[in-house]
C-alpha positions in Angstrom: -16.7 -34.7 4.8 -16.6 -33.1 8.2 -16.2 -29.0 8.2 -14.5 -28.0 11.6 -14.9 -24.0 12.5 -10.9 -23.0 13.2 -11.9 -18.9 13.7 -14.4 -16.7 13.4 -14.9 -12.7 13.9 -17.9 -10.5 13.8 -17.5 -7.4 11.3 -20.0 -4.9 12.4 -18.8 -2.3 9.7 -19.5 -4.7 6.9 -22.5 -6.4 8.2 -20.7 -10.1 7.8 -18.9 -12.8 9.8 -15.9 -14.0 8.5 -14.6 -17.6 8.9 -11.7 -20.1 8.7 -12.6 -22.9 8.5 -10.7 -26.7 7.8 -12.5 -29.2 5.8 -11.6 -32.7 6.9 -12.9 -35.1 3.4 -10.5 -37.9 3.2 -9.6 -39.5 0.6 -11.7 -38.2 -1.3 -10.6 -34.7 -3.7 -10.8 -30.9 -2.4 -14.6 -30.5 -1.6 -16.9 -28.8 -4.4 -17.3 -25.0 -3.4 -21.3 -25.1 -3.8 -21.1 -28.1 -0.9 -18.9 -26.5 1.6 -21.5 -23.5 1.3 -23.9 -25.5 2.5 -22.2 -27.5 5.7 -21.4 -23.9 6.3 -24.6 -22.6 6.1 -26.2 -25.2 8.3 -23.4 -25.6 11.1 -23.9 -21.4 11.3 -27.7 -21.8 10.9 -27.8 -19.2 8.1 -29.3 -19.1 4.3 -26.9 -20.5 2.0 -27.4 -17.7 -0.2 -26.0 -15.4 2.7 -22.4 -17.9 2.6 -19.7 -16.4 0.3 -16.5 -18.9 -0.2 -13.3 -16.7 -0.8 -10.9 -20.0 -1.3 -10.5 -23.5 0.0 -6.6 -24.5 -0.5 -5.5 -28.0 0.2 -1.9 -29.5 0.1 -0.2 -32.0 -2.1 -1.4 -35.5 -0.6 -3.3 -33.6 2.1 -6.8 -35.2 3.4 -7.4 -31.5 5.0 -8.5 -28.5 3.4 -8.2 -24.7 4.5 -10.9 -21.8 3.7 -12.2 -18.8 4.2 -15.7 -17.8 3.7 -17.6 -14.6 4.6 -21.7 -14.9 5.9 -23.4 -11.5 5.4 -26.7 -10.6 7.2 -28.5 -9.9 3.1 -27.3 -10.6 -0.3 -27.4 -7.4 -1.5 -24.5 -6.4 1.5 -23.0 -9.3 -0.5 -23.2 -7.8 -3.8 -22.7 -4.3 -3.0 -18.7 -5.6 -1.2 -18.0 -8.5 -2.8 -15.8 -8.5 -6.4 -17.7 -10.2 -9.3 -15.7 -13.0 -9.9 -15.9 -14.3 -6.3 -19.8 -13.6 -6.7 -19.5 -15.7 -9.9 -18.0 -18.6 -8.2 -20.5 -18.8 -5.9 -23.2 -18.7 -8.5 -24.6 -15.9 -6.8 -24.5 -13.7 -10.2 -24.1 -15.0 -13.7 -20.7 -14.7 -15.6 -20.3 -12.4 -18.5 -20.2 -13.0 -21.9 -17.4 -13.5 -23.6 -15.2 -10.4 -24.5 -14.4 -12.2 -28.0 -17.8 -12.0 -28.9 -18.4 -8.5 -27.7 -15.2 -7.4 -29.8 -16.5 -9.2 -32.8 -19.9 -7.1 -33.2 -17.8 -4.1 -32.6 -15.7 -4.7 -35.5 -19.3 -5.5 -37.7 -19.4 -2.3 -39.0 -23.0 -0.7 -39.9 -24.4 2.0 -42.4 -24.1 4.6 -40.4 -20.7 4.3 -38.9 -18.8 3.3 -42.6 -15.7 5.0 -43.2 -15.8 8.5 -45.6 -12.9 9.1 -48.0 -10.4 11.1 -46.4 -8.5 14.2 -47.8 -4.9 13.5 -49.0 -2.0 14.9 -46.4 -0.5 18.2 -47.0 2.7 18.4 -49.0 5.8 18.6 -47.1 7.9 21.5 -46.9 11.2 21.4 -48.6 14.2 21.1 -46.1 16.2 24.3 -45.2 20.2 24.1 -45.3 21.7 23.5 -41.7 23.4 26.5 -40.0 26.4 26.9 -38.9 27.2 28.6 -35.5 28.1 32.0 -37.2 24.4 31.8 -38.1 25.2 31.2 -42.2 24.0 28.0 -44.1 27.1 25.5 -44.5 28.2 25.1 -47.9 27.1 22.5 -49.5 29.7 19.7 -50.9 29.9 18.8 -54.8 
């Protein structure tokens, strides 16, 4: 796998470096994520930590791969702009747990929050007779 540097721009607001980047591997599949961090890392002499992967596409048949990856100066830059699933594929945070399991101990319910019988509705009101446009009630059919 060779990783060839196509661009790459210095972003003083953000405190990063952002990079495209080809990934020549082959015949061999689209490179693992956690391995492209670390060619990156060492061709940019930075921490691998510090080396965010956005994406990596590759075409159908293709033996080249395209990315994008971001190097901050500190991790925390890292957490503080990046969104957590992108921090989640690069293992730099742990994924959630599932929301299944958070909805079912919400629906456990406990002593305290148990239901309390509730009052029955009012009765309705009986329906008045429709007006006419004089203003009387309309007579009612038999």
């Amino acid at each position: 796998m060779e990783i060839e540097i196509d661009s790459k721009k210095n972003n003083a607001l953000l405190n990063r470096t952002e990079v495209h980047f080809t990934v020549h591997h082959g015949e061999k599949g689209t490179p693992d994520r956690e391995l492209v961090r670390t060619e990156l890392a060492g061709k940019l002499n930075v921490k691998k930590e510090d080396v965010i992967v956005n994406y990596i596409h590759s075409g159908f048949g293709s033996q080249e791969s395209t990315g994008y990856a971001k190097i901050y100066t500190t991790l925390d830059d890292a957490k503080g702009l990046e969104k957590r699933h992108i921090l989640e594929r690069n293992k730099l945070v742990e994924k959630r747990e599932k929301k299944k399991e958070d909805k079912k101990k919400a629906e456990k319910p406990s002593s305290r929050t148990e239901k309390k019988s509730e009052a029955p509705p009012p009765a309705a009101k009986p329906a008045e007779p429709k007006k006419e446009s004089g203003g009387k009630p309309a007579e009612e059919k038999k």
